[in-house]
PDB file of N, CA, C, O and CB in Angstrom:
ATOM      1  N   UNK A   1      18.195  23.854   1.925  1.00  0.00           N
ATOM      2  CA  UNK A   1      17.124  22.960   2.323  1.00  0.00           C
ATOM      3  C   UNK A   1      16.964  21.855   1.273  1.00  0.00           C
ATOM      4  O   UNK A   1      16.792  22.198   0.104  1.00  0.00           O
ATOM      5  CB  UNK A   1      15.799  23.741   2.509  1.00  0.00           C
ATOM      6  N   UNK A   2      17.007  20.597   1.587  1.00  0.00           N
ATOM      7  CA  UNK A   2      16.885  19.659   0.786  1.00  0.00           C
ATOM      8  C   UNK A   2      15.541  19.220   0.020  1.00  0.00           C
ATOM      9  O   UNK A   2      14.530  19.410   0.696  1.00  0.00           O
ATOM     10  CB  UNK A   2      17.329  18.790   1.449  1.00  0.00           C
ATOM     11  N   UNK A   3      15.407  18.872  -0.791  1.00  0.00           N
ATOM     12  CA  UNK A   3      14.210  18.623  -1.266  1.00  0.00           C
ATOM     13  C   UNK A   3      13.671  17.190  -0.575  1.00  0.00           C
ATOM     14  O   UNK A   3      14.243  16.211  -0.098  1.00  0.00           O
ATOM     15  CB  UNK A   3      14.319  18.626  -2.831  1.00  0.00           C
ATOM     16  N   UNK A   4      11.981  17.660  -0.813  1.00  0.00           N
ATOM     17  CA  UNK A   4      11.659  16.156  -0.232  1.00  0.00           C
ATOM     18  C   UNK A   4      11.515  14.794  -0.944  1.00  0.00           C
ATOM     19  O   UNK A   4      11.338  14.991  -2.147  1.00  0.00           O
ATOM     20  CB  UNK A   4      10.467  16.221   0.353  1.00  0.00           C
ATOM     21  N   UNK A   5      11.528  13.523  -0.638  1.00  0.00           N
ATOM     22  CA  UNK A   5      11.973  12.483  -1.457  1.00  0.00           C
ATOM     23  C   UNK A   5      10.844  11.791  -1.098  1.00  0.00           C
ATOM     24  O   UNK A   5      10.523  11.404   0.025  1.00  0.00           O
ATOM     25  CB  UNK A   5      13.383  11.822  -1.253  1.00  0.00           C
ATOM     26  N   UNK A   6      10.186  11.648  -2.290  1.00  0.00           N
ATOM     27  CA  UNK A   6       8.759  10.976  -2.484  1.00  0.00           C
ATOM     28  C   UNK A   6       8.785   9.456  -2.286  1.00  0.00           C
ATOM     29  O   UNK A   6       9.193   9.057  -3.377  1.00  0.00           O
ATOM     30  CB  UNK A   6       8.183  11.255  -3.975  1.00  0.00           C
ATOM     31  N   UNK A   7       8.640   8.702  -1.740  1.00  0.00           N
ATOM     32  CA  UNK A   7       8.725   7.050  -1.755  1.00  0.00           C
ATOM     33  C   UNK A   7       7.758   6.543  -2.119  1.00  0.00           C
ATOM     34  O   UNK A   7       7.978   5.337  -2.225  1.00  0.00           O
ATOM     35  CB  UNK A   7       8.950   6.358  -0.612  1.00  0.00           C
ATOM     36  N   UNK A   8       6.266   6.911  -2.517  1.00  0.00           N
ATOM     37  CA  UNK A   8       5.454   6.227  -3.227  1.00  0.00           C
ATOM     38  C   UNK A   8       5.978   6.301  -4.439  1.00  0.00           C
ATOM     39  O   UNK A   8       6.934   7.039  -4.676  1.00  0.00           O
ATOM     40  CB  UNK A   8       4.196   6.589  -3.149  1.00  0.00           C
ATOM     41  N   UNK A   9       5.418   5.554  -5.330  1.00  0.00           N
ATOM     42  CA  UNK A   9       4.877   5.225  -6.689  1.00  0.00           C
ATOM     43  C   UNK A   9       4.058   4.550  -7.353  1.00  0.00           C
ATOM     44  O   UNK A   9       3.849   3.467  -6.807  1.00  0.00           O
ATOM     45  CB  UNK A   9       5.419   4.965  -7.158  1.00  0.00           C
ATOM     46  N   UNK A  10       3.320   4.743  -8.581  1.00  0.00           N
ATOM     47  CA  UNK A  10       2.930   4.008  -9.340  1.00  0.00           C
ATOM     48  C   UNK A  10       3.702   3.527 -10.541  1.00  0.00           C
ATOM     49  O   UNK A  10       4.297   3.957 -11.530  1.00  0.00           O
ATOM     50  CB  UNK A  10       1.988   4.465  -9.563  1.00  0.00           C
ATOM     51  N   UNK A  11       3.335   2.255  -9.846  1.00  0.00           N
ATOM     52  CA  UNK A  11       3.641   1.092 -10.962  1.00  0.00           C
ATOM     53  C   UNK A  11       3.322   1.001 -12.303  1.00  0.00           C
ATOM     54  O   UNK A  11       2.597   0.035 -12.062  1.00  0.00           O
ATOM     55  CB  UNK A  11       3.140   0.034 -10.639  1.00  0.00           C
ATOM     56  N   UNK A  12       3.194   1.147 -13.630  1.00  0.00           N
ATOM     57  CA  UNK A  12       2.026   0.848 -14.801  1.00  0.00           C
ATOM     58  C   UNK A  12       3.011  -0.173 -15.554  1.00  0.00           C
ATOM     59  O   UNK A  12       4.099   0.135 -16.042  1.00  0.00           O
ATOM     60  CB  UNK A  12       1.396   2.415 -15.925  1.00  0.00           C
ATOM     61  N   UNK A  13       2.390  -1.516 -15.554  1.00  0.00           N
ATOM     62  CA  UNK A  13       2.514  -2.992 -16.318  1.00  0.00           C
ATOM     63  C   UNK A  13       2.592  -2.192 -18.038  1.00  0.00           C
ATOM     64  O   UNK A  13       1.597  -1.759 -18.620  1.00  0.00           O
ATOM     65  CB  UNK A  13       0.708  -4.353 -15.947  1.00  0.00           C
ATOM     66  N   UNK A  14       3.636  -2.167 -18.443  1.00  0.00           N
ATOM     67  CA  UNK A  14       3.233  -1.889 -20.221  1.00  0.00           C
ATOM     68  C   UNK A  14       2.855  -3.487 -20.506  1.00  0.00           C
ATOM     69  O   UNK A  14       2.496  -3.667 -21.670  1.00  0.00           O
ATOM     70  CB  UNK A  14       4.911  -1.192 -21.512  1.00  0.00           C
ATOM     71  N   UNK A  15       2.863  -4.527 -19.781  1.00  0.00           N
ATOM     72  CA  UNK A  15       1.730  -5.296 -20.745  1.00  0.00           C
ATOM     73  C   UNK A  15       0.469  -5.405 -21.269  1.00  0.00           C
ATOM     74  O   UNK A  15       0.024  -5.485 -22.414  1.00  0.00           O
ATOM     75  CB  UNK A  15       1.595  -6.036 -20.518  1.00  0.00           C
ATOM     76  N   UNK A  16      -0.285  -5.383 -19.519  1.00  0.00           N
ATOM     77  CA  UNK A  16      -1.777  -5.178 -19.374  1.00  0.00           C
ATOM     78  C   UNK A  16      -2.013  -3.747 -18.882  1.00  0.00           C
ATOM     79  O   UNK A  16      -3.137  -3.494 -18.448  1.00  0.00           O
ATOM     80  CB  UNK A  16      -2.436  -6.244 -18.341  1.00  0.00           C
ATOM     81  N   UNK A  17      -1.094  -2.791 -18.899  1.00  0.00           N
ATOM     82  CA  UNK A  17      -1.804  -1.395 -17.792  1.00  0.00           C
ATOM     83  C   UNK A  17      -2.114  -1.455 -16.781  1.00  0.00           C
ATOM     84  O   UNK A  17      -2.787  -0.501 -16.392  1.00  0.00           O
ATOM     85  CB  UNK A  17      -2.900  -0.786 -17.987  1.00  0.00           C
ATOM     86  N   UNK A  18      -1.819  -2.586 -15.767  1.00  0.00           N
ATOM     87  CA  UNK A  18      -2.406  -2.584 -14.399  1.00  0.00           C
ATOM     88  C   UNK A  18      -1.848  -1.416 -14.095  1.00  0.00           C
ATOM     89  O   UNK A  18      -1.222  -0.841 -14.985  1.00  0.00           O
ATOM     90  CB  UNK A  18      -2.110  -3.763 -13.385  1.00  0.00           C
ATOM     91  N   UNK A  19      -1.945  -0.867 -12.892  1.00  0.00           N
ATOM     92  CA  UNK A  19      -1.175   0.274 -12.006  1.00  0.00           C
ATOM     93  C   UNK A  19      -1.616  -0.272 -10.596  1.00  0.00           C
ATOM     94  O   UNK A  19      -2.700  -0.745 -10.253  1.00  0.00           O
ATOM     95  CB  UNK A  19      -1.718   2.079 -12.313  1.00  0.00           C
ATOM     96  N   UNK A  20      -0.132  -0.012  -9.676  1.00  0.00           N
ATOM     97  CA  UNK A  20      -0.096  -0.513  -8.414  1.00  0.00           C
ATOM     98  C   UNK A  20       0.637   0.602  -7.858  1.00  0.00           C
ATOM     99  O   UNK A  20       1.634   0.891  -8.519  1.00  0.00           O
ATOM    100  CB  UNK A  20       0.510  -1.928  -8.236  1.00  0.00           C
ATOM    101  N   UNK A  21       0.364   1.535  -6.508  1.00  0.00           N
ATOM    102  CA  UNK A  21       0.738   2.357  -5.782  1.00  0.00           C
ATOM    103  C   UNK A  21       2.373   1.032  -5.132  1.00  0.00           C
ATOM    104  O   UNK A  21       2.378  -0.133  -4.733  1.00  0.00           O
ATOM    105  CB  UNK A  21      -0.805   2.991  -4.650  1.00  0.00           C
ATOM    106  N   UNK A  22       2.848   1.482  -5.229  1.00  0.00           N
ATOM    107  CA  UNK A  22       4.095   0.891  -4.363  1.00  0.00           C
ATOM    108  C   UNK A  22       5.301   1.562  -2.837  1.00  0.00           C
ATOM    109  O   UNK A  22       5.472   2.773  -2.980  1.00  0.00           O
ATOM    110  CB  UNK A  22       5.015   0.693  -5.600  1.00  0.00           C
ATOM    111  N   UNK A  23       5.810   1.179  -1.977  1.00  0.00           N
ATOM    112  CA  UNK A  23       6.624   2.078  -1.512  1.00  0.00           C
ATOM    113  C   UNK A  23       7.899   1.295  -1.989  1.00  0.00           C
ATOM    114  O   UNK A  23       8.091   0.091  -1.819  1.00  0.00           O
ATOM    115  CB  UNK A  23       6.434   2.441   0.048  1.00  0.00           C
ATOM    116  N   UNK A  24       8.938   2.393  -2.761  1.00  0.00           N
ATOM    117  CA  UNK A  24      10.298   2.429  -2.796  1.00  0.00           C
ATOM    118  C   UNK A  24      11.017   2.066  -2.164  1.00  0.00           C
ATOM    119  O   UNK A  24      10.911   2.688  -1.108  1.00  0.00           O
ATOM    120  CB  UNK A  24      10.677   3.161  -2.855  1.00  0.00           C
ATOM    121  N   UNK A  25      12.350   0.857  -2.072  1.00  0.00           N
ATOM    122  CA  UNK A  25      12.922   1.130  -0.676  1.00  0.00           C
ATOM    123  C   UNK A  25      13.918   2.533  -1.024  1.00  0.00           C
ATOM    124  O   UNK A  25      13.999   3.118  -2.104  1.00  0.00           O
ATOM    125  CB  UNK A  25      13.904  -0.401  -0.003  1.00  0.00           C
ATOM    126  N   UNK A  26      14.392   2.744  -0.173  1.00  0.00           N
ATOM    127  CA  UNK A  26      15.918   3.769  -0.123  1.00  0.00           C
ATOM    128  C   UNK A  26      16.884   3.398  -0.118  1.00  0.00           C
ATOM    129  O   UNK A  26      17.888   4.070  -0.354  1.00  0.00           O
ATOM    130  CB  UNK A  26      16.248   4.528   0.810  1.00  0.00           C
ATOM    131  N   UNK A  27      16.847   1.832   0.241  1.00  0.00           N
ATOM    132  CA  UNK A  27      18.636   1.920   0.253  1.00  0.00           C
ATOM    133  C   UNK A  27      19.011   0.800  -0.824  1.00  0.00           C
ATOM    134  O   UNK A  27      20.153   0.412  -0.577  1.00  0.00           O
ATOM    135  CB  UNK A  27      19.497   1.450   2.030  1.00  0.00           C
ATOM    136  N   UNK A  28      18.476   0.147  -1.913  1.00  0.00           N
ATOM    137  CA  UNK A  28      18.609  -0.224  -2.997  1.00  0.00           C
ATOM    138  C   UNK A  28      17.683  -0.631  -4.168  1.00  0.00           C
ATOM    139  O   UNK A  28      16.455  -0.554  -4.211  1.00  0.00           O
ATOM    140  CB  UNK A  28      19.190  -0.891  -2.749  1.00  0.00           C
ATOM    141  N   UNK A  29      18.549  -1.082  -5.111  1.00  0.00           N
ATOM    142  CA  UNK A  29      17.762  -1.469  -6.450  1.00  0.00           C
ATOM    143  C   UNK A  29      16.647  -1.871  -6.144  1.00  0.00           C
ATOM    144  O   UNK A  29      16.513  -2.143  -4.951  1.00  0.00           O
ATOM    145  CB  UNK A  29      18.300  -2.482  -7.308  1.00  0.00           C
ATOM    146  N   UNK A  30      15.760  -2.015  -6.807  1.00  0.00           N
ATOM    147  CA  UNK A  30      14.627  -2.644  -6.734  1.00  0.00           C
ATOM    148  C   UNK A  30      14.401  -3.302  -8.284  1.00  0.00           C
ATOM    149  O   UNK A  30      13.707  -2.544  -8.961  1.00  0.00           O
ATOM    150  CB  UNK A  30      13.510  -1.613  -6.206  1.00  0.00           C
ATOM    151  N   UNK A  31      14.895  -4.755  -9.144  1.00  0.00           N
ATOM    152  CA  UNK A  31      15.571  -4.193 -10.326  1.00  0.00           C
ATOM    153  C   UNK A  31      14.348  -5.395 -11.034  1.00  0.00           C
ATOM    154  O   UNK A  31      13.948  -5.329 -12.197  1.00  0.00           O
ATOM    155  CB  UNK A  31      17.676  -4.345 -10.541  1.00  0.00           C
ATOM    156  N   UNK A  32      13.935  -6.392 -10.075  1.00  0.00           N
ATOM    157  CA  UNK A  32      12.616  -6.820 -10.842  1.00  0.00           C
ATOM    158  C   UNK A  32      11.144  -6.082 -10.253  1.00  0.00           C
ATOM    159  O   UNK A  32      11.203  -5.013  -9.647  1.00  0.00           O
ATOM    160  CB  UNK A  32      12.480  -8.572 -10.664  1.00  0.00           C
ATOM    161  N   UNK A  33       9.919  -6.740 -10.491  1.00  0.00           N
ATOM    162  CA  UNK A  33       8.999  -6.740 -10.247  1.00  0.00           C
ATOM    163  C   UNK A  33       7.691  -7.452 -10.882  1.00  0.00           C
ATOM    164  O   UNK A  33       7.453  -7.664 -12.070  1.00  0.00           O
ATOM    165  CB  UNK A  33       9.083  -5.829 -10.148  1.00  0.00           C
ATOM    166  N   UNK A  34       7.185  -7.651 -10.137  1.00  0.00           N
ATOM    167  CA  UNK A  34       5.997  -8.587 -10.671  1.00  0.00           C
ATOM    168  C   UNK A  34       4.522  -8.455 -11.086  1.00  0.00           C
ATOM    169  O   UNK A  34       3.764  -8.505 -10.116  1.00  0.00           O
ATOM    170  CB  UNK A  34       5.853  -9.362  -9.855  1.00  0.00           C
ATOM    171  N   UNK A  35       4.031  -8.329 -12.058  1.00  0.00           N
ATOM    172  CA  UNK A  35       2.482  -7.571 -12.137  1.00  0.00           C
ATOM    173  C   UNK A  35       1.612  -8.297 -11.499  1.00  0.00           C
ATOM    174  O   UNK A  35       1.587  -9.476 -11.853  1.00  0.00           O
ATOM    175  CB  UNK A  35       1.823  -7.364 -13.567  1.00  0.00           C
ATOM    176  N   UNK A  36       0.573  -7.853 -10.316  1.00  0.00           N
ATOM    177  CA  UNK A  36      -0.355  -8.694  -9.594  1.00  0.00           C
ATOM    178  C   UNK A  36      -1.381  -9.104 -10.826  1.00  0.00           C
ATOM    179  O   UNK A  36      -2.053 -10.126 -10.691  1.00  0.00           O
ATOM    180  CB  UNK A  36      -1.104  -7.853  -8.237  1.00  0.00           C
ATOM    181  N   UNK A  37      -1.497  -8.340 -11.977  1.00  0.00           N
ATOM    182  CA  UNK A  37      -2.443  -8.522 -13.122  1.00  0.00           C
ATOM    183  C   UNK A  37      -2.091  -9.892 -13.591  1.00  0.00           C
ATOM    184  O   UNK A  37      -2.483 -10.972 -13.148  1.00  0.00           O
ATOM    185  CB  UNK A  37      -2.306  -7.390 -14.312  1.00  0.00           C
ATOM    186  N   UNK A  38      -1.057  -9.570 -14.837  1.00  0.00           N
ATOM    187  CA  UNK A  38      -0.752 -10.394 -16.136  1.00  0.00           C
ATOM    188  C   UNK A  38       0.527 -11.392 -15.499  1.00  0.00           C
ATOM    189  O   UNK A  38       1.002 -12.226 -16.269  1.00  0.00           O
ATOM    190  CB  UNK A  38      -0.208  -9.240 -17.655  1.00  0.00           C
ATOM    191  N   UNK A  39       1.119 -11.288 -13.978  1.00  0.00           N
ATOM    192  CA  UNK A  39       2.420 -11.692 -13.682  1.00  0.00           C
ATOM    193  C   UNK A  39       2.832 -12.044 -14.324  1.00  0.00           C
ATOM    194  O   UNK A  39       3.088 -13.247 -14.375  1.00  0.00           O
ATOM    195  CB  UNK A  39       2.726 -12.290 -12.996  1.00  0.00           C
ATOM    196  N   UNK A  40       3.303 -10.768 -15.657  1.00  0.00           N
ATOM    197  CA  UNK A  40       4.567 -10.573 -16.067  1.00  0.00           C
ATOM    198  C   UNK A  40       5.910  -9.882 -15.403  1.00  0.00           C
ATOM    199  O   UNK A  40       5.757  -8.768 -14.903  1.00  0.00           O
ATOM    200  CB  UNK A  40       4.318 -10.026 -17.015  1.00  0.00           C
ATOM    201  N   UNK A  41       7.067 -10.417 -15.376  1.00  0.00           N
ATOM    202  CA  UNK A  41       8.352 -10.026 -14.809  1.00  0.00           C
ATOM    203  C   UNK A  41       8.712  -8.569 -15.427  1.00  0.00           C
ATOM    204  O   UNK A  41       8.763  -8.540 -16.657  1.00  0.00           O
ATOM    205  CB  UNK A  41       9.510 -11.173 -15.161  1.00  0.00           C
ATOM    206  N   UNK A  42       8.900  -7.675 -14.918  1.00  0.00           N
ATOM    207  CA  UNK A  42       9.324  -6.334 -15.054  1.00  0.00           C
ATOM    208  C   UNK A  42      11.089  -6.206 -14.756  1.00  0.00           C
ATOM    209  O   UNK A  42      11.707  -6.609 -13.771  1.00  0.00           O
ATOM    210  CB  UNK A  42       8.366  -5.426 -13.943  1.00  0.00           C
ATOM    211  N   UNK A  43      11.541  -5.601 -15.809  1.00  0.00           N
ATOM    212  CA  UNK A  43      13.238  -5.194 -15.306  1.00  0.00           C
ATOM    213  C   UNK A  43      13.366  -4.062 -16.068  1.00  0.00           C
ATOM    214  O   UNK A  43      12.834  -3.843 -17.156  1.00  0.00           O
ATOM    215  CB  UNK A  43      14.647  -6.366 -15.698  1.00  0.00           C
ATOM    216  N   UNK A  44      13.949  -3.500 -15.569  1.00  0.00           N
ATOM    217  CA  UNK A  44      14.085  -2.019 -15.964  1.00  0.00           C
ATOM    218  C   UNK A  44      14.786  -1.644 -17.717  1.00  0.00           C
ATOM    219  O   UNK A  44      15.656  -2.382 -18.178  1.00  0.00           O
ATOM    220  CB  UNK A  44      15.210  -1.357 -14.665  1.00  0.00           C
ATOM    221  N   UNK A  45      14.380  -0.718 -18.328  1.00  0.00           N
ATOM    222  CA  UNK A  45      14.765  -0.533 -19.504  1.00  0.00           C
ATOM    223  C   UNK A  45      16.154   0.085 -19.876  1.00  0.00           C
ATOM    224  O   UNK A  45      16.753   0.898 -19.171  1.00  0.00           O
ATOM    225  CB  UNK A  45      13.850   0.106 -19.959  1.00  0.00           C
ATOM    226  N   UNK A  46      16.514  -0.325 -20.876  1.00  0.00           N
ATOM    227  CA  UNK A  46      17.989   0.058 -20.820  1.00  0.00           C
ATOM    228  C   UNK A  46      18.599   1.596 -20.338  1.00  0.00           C
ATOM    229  O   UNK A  46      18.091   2.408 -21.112  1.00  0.00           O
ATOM    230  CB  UNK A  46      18.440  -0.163 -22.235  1.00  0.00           C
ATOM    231  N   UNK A  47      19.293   2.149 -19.576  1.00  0.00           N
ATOM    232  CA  UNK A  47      19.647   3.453 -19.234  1.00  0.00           C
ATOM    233  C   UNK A  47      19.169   3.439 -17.905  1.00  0.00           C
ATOM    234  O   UNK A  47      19.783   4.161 -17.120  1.00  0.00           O
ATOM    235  CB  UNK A  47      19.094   4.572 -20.120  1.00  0.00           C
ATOM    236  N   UNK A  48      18.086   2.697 -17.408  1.00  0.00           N
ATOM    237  CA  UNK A  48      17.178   3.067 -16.063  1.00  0.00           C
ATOM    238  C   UNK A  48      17.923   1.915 -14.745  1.00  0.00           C
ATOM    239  O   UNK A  48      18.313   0.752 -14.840  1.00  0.00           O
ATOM    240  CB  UNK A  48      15.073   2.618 -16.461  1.00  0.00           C
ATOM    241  N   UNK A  49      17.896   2.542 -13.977  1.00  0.00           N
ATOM    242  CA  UNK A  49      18.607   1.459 -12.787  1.00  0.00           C
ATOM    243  C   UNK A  49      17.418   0.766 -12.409  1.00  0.00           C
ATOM    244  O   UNK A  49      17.777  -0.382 -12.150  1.00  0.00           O
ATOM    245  CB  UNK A  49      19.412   2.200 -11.279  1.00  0.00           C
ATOM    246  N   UNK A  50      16.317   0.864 -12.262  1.00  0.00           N
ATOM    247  CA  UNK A  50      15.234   0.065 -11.448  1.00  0.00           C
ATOM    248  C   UNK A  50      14.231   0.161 -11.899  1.00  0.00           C
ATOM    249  O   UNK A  50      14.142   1.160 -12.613  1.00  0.00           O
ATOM    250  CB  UNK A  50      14.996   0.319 -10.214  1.00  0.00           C
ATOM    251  N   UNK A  51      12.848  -0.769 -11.798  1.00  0.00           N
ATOM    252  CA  UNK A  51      11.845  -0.607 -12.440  1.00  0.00           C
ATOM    253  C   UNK A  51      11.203   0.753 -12.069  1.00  0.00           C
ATOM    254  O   UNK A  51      10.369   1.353 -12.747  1.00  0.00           O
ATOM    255  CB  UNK A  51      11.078  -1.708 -12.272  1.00  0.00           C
ATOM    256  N   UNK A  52      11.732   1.147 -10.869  1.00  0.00           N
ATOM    257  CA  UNK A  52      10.150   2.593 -10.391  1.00  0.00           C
ATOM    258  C   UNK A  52      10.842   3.477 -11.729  1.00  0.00           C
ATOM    259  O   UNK A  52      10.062   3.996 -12.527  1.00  0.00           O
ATOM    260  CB  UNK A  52      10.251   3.977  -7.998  1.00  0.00           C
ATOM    261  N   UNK A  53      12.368   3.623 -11.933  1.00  0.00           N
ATOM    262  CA  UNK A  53      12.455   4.549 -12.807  1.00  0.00           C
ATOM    263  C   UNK A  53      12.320   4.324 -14.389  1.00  0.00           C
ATOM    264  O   UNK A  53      12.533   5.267 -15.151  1.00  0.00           O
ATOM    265  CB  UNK A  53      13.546   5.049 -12.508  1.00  0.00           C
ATOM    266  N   UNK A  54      11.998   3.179 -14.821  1.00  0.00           N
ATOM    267  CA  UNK A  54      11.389   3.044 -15.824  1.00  0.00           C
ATOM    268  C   UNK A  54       9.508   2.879 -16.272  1.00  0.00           C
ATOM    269  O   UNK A  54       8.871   3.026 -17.315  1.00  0.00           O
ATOM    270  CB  UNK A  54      12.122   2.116 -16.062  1.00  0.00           C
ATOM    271  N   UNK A  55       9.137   2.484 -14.772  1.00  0.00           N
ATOM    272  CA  UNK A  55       7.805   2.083 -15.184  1.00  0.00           C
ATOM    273  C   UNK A  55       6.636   3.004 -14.507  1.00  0.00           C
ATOM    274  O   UNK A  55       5.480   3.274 -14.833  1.00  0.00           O
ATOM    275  CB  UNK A  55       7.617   0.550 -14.796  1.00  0.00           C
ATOM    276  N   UNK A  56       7.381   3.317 -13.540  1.00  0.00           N
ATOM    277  CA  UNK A  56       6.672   4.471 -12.521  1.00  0.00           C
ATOM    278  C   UNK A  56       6.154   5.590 -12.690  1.00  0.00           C
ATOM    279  O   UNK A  56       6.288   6.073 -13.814  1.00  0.00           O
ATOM    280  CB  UNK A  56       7.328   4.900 -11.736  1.00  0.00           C
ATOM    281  N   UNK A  57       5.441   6.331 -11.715  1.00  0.00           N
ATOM    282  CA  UNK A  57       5.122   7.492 -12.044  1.00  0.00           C
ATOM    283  C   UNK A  57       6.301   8.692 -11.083  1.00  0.00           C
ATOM    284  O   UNK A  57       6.182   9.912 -11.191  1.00  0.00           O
ATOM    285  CB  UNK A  57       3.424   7.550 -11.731  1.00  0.00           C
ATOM    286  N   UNK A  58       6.886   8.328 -10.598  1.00  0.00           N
ATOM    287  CA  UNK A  58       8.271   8.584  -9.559  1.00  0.00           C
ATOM    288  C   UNK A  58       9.549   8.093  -9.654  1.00  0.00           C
ATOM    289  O   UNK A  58       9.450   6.902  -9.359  1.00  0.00           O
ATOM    290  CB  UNK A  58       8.084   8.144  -8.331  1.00  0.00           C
ATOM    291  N   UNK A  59      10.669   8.343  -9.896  1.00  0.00           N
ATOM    292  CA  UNK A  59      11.858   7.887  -9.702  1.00  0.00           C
ATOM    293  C   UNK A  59      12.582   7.726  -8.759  1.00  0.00           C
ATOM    294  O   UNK A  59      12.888   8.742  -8.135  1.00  0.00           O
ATOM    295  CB  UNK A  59      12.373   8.285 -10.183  1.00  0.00           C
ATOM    296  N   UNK A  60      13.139   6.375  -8.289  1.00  0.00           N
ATOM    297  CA  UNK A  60      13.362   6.089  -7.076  1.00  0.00           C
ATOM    298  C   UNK A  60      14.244   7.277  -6.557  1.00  0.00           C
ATOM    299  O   UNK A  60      14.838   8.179  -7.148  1.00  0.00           O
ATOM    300  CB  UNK A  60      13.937   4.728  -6.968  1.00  0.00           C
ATOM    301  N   UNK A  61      14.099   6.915  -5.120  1.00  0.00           N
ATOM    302  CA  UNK A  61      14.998   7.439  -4.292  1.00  0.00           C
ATOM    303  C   UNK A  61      16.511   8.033  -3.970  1.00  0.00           C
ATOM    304  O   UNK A  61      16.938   8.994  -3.330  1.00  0.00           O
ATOM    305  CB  UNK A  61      14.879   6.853  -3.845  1.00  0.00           C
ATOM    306  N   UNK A  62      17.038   7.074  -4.664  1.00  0.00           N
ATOM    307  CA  UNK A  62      18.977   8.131  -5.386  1.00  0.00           C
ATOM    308  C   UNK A  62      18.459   8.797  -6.119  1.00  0.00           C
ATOM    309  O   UNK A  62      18.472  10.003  -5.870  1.00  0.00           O
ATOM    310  CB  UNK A  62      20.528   7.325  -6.473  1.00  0.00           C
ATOM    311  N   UNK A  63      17.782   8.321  -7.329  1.00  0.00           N
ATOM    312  CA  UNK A  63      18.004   9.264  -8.732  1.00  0.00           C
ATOM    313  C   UNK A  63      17.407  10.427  -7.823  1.00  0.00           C
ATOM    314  O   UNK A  63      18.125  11.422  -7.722  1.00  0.00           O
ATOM    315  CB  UNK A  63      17.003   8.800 -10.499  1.00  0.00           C
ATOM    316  N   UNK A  64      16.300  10.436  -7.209  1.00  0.00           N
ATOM    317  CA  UNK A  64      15.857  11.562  -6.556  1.00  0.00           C
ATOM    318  C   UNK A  64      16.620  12.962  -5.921  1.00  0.00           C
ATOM    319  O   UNK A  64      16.337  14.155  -6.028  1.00  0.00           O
ATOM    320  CB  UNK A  64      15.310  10.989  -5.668  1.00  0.00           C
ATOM    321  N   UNK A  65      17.722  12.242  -5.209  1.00  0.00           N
ATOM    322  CA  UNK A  65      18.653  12.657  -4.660  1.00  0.00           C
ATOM    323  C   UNK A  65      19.853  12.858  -5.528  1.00  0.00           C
ATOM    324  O   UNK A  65      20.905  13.229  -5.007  1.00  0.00           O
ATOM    325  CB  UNK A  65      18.807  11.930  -3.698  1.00  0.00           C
ATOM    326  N   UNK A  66      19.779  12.655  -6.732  1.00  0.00           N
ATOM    327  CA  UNK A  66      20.770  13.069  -7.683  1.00  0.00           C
ATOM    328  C   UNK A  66      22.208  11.755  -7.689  1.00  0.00           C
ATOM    329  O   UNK A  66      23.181  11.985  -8.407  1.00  0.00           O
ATOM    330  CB  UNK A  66      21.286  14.808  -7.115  1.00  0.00           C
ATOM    331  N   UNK A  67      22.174  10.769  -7.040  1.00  0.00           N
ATOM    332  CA  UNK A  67      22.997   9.864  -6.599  1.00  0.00           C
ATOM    333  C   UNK A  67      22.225   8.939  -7.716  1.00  0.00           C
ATOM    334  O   UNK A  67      21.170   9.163  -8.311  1.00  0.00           O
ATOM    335  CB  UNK A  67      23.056   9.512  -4.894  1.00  0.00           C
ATOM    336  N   UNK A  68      23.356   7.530  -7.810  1.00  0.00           N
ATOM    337  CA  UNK A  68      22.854   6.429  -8.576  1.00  0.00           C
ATOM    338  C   UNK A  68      22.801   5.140  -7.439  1.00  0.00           C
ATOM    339  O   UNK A  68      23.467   4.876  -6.438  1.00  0.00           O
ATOM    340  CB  UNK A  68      23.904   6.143  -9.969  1.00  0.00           C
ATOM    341  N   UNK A  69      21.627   4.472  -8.149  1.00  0.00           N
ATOM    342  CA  UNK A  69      21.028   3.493  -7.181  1.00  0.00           C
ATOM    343  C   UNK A  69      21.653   2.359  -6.586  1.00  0.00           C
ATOM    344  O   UNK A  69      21.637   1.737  -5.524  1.00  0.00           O
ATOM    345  CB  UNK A  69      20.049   2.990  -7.706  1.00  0.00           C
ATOM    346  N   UNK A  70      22.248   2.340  -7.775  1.00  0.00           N
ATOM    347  CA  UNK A  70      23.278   0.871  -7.815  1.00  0.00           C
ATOM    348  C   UNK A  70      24.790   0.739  -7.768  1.00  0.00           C
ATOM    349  O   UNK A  70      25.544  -0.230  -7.683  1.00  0.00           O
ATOM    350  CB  UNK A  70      23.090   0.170  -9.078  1.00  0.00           C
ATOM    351  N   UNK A  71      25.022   2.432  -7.877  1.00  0.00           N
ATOM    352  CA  UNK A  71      26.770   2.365  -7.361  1.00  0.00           C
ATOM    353  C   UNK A  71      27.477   1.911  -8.948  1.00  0.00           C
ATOM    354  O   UNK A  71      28.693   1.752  -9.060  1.00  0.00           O
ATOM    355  CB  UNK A  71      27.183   0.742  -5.776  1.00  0.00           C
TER     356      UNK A  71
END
């Protein structure tokens, strides 16, 4: 039985701390993002394919699935 694959997340801005609930897509990167707060540009930290898996409270959807996001 497969596990289930969460598609929300929270967002948290390490500039200002905003936090924004988001949905994930599934079928790719998601590799910027934008803070509705401080709109500062978000890109993921070195090692991480996408921002949910660096900034989030969830890791996207491959990593989820044990697959990588970006091939």
């Amino acid at each position: 039985m497969a596990a289930t694959i969460q598609l929300n997340s929270v967002i948290m801005c390490p500039n200002c701390g905003f936090q924004k609930e988001e949905e994930m897509p599934t079928d790719a990167c998601q590799y910027f993002y934008e803070c509705e707060s401080c709109k500062a540009r978000l890109k993921p930290l070195a090692g991480d394919c996408c921002v949910f898996c660096s900034y989030g409270t969830v890791k996207c959807p491959p990593i989820q699935q044990g697959t990588s996001c970006c091939g």
